[in-house]
C-alpha positions, 0 to 999 in steps of 0.5 A, spaced: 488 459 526 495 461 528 498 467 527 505 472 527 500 478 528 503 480 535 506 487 538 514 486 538 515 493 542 518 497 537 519 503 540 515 507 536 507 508 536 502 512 532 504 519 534 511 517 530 513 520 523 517 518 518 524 521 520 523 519 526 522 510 524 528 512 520 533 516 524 540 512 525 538 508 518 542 509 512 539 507 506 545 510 500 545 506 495 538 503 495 533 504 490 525 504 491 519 505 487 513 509 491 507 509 487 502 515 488 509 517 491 508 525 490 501 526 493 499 524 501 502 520 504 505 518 498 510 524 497 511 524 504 514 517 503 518 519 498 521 525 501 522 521 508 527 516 503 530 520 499 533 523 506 536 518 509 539 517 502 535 511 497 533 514 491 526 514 488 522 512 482 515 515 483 511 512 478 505 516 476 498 517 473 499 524 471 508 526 471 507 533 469 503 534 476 509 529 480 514 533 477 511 538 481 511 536 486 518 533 487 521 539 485 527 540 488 528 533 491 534 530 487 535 523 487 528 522 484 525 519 478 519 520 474 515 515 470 509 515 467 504 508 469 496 508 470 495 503 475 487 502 472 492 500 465 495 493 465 498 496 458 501 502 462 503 498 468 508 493 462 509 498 460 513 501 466 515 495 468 520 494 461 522 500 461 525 499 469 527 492 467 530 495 462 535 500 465 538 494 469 537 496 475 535 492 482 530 493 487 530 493 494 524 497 496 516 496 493 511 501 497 505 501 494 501 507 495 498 510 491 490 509 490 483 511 490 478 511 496 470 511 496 469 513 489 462 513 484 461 507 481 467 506 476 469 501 470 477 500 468 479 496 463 474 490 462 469 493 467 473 492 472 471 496 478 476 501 479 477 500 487 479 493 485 482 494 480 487 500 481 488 498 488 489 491 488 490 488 480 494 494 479 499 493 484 499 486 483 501 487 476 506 491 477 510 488 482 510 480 478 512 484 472 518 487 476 520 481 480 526 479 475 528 486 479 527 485 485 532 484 489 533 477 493 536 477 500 533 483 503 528 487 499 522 489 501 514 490 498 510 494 502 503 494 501 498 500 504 493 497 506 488 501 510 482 500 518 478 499 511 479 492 510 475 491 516 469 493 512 469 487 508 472 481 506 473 478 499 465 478 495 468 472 492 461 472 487 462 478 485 468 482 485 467 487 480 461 489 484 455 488 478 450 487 483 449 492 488 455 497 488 457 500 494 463 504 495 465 503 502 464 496 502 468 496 494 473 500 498 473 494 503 474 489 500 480 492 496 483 494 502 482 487 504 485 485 497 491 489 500 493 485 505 492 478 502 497 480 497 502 481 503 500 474 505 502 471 500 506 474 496 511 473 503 510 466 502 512 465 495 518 471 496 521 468 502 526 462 500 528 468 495 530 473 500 524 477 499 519 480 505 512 482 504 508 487 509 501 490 509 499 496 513 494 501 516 497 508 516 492 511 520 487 516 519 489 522 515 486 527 511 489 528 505 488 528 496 484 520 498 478 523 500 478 527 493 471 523 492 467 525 499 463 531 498 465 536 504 457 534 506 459 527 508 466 529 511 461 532 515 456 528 518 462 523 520 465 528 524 471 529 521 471 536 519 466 542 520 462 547 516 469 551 515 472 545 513 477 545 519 478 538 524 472 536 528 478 533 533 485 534 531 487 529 536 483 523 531 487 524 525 495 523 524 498 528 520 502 526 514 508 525 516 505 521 522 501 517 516 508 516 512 511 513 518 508 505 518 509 503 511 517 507 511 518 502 518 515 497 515 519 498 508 526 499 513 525 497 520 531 491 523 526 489 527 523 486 521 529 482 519 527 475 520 519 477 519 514 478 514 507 477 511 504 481 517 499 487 517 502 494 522 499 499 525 502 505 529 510 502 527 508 495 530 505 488 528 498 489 529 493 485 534 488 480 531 481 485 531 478 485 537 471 480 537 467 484 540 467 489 533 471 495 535 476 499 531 483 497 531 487 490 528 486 485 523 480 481 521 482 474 519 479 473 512 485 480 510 491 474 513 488 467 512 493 463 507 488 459 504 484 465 502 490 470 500 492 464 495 485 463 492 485 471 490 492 470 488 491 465 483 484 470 481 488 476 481 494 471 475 489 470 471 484 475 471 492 481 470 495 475 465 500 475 470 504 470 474 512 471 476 511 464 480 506 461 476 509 454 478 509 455 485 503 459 487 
């Protein structure tokens, strides 16, 4: 399989930040929806781009706490949506749709990681379902506001999608859950959207990126008892990093989704997966970390799981084409 996903020589790398990808760009007058935009990375997303001058729609689950959060960051808006919800992701979408106003930065953030056996919706399983249906859902329904010739939809995806590809049989992990490869297979989801989602955007002008971050600690390990954190080598007895160097802080995390959401370089590109503020590699065969595993970019399978993701969300804003 022929691929786009080679290095381009960006200039930045994994010890980047956010502010550092984005010196010298000017975002005045854009506007962006981060979603998870007041927690983690998500936050440091959203204060990145408000410095360089776009406004910002943080969409959450819990907006007393984003407000929180977010106090003292003017140019930014919050907004109730429930990503494990699709009546809550309409919802938020209308009200967008309705204030009249375009998009021309989508960062999907926000999500869950290695949590407890968990149903939403029609039993769906949670990581699934809030990190990809949701996500899904919600960019479809604001499409009529994404604006064409040069928006961008980033879709944060994670090293985790190396854990597994999409369980075809069973998506909704009925059979034998297991909450890193369920976490897996979401993060997989993640990047085949991008994949496909560049392909039905581009005649409009519309490109789509999906990316590692890289290895944070942040509210995402909610769900991992300090014990676990432990024994993979991540944190001690008291809680502090095994080895600093192995972990990015959060402005480091926030960089490569901000990079791909406004980099120039990425101007004519689309549909591919980063790392460290550049194109990945595909992954290397004999196993090791780092890159992307072809079932996460093959067109074929990102078109299948779209045409899944439409008829198990109702939703479908290029129901002709895809």
């Amino acid at each position: 399989m022929s691929t786009a996903q080679h290095k381009i020589g960006s200039g930045f790398g994994a010890s980047s930040t956010a502010d550092d990808v984005l010196h010298g760009i000017d975002l005045s007058g854009k506007l962006a929806v981060v979603t998870g935009g007041y927690s983690g990375l998500g936050l440091e997303t959203t204060r990145a781009l408000r410095k360089a001058g776009a406004r910002v729609v943080v969409p959450a689950r819990r907006p007393a706490a984003a407000e929180e959060a977010l106090a003292g960051l003017d140019g930014v808006a919050v907004d109730e949506l429930d990503l494990g919800d699709l009546q809550s992701v309409s919802a938020f979408a209308d009200r967008f749709l309705a204030s009249g106003r375009t998009l021309d930065i989508v960062i999907n953030s926000a999500g869950i990681m290695a949590c407890p056996e968990t149903r939403v919706g029609p039993g769906w399983e949670a990581q699934f379902a809030i990190n990809h249906l949701g996500h899904y859902a919600l960019v479809n329904r604001l499409w009529p506001a994404i604006e064409p010739g040069g928006a961008r939809v980033v879709s944060v995806s994670s090293a985790g999608h190396h854990r597994s590809g999409i369980r075809w049989d069973d998506l909704h992990w009925k059979q034998g859950y297991d909450k890193w490869e369920a976490y897996g297979q979401a993060k997989t989801a993640n990047v085949l959207f991008a994949v496909h989602l560049d392909r039905l955007g581009r005649e409009h002008g519309v490109r789509a990126f999906s990316l590692h971050p890289g290895g944070i600690l942040t509210p995402l390990q909610r769900h991992l008892a300090k014990e676990e954190m432990i024994e993979r080598g991540w944190i001690d007895e008291t809680g502090a990093l095994v080895d600093p160097d192995a972990f990015k802080t959060p402005e480091q995390g926030a960089a490569t989704q901000v990079w791909a959401a406004t980099s120039p370089r990425l101007a004519d590109m689309g549909g591919v997966y980063c790392e460290d503020c550049d194109i990945a590699e595909p992954a290397p065969s004999d196993g090791t970390r780092g890159g992307v595993k072809d079932w996460a970019i093959d067109p074929e399978l990102a078109a299948r799981l779209w045409a899944v993701s439409a008829e198990l969300t109702g939703v479908d804003a290029f129901a002709s084409r895809s």
